[in-house]
N, C-alpha and C positions, 0 to 999 in steps of 0.2 A: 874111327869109323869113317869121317870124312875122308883122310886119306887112301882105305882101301877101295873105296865105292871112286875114285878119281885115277888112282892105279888101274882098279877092273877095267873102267872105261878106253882104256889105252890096252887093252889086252895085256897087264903088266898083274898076275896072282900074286898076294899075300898072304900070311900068318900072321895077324897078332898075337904078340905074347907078352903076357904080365909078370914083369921085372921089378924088382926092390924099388927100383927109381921110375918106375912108372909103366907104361904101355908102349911096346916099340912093333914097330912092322917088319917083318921079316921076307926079303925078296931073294932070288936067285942071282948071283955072281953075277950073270951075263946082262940083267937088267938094271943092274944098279944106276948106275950113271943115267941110265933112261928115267927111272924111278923118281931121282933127284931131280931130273931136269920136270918131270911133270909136275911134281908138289912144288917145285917152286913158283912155276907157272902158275899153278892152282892159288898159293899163300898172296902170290902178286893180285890176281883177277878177285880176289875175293878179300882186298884188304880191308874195304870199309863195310862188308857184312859182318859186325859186331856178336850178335847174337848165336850165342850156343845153351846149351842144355846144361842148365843150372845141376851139379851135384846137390844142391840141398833140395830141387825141387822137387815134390814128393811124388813120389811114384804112385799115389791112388788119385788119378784120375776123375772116378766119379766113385759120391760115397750112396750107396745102395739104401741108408738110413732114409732118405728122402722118399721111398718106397712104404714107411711107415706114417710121414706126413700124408704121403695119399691115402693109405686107408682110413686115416684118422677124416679126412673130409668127407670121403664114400660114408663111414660110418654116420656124421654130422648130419648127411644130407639124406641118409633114411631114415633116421630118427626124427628130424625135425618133419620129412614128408609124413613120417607115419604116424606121428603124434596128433598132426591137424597143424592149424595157422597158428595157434596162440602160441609155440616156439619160435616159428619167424617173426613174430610181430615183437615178439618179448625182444628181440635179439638183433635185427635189423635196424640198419643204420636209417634214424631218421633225428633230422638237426634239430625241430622244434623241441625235443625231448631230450637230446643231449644238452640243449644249453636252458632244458630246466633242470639237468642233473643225473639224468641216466649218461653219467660216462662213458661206462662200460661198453656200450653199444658201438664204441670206437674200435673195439678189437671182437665181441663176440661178432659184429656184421662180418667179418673173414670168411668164418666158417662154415658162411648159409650162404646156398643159390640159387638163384630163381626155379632151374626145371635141371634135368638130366642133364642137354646139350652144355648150358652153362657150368655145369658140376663138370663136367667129364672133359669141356675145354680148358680148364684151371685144372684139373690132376692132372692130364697127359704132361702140358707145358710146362706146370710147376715142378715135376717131381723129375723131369730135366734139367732145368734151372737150377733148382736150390737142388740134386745132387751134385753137380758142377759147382757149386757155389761152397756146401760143403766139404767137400774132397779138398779146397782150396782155402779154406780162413779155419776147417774145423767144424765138424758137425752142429755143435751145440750153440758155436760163436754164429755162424751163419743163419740156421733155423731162428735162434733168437733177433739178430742185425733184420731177417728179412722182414718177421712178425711185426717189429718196431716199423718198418716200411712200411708194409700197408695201414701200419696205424696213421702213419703220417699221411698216406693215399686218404684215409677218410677225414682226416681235418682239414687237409685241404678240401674237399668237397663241402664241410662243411661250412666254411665259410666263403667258397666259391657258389656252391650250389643255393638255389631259394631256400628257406627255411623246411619248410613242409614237404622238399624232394628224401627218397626213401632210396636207399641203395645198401645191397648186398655183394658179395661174392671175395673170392680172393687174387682177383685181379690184380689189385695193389701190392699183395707179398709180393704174388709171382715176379711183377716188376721190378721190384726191391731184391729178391735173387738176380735179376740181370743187373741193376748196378753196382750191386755186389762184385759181379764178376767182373765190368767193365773194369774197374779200378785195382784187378787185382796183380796188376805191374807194379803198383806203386808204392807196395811194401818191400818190393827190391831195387828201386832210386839209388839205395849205400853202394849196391853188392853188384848190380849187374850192370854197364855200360850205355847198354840197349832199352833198358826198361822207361826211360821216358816215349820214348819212338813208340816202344810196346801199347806204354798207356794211351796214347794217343791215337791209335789206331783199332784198339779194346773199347775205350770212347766213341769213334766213328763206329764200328762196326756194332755196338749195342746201343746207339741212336738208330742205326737203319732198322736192326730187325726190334724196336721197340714200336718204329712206325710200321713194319711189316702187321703185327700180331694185339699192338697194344691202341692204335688208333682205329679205331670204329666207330661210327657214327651211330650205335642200336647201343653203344659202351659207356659206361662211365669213363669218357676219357681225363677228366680232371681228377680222378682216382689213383687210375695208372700211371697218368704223370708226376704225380705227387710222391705214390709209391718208386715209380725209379728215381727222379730227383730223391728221395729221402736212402733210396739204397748205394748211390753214388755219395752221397754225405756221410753215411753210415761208415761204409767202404775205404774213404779217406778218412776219416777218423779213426777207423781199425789197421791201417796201413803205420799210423804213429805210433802203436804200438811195438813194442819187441815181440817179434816172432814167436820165440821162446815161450813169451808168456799167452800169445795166441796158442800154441800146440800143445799147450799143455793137457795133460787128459782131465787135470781138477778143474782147471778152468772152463772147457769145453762141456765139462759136465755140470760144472755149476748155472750155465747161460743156458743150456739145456732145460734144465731143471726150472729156472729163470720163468722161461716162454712157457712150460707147461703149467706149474702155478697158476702164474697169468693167466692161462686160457681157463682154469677151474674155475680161477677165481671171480672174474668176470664173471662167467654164464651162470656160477654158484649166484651173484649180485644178480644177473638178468631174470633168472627163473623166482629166486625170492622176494623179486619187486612185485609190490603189489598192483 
């Protein structure tokens, strides 16, 4: 494909066609030698751009499952409006009470947001993120890596933040899907040439837009940040893995299943406490 888009450019038409031995291009008699002389030109000018398009990299782009994490929080956040306060207050992150022993409130605070705008700017942003995030580690593996995020987004505020500060939302997964993705060069370090250069420019590019979307000053920013530092850790811990055993559909479905437990299990803990 690169060489017929470098042929076009030179007013020189091809045909590819797919032979035993691979992909060849097919030009007219009279242009040959012309043909040659451009791809070599081309092969020369463009010897140290390393990077091409991984055959194993998966062709879904974005996994559409992420569209059911949002309704699960649209869901969360009219039930707990419509119940009254004693859902958020059961469920909301607050330190004095987790470090007498409501754990729980480490993962059910995700789920709760303060009003609508807060609701509705964590599902647009999230269910971009973490389907990107998705489509690329694995539905189940990802949903599961990010949840684990923003649980790490509320310990650290827990013990950043005063004892008696209260904070909700899922600001912390959300962020924890972007370091997910920053890091996601770095499972092909063996296989692909470019992939350092890659990661480190996935790195740079999901620091800006973390300070774009994830620093505010009205924000739990020591949430956020704790949520992407824990999805960048997450991320490279998953990149040690064999592929294989990330793609797998038992797998994906067991980390799936994993995160949802958890979330029963928890708010089952948060509603039963007395």
């Amino acid at each position: 494909m690169d060489w017929s888009v470098a042929l076009l450019s030179q007013g020189i038409e091809s045909t590819p066609i797919a032979e035993p031995e691979g992909w060849q291009l097919l030009v007219s008699q009279e242009h040959y030698i012309h043909a040659r002389s451009v791809l070599e030109i081309y092969q020369r000018e463009n010897r140290r751009w390393l990077w091409r398009p991984s055959p194993r990299s998966p062709a879904l782009l974005f996994h559409w499952g992420a569209l059911g994490w949002g309704a699960l929080m649209l869901f969360v956040g009219a039930w707990s409006r419509g119940a009254g306060p004693a859902i958020r207050d059961a469920g909301m992150m607050n330190g004095a009470a987790v470090f007498q022993g409501e754990w729980w409130r480490l993962f059910t605070a995700i789920t709760l947001h303060a009003d609508l705008a807060h609701l509705m700017a964590n599902v647009t942003t999230g269910v971009i993120l973490l389907g990107l995030a998705m489509a690329r580690w694995s539905a189940g593996t990802a949903l599961l890596a990010a949840w684990c995020a923003g649980t790490l987004g509320n310990i650290a505020g827990l013990f950043l933040h005063p004892a008696n500060t209260h904070g909700l939302g899922a600001s912390g997964m959300v962020m924890g899907a972007l370091g997910l993705l920053a890091t996601a060069s770095w499972q092909d370090r063996h296989t692909e040439p470019a992939a350092p250069g890659l990661l480190v420019r996935g790195l740079f590019g999901a620091i800006l837009l973390f300070i774009l979307i994830g620093v505010n000053p009205s924000s739990d920013v020591i949430a956020h940040l704790g949520g992407f530092v824990g999805g960048l850790i997450l991320g490279a811990l998953l990149g040690l893995l064999p592929r294989q055993a990330l793609e797998h559909p038992l797998a994906s479905l067991l980390a799936g299943a994993i995160a949802a437990a958890s979330l029963v299990w928890t708010w089952s803990l948060a509603l039963l406490h007395p």
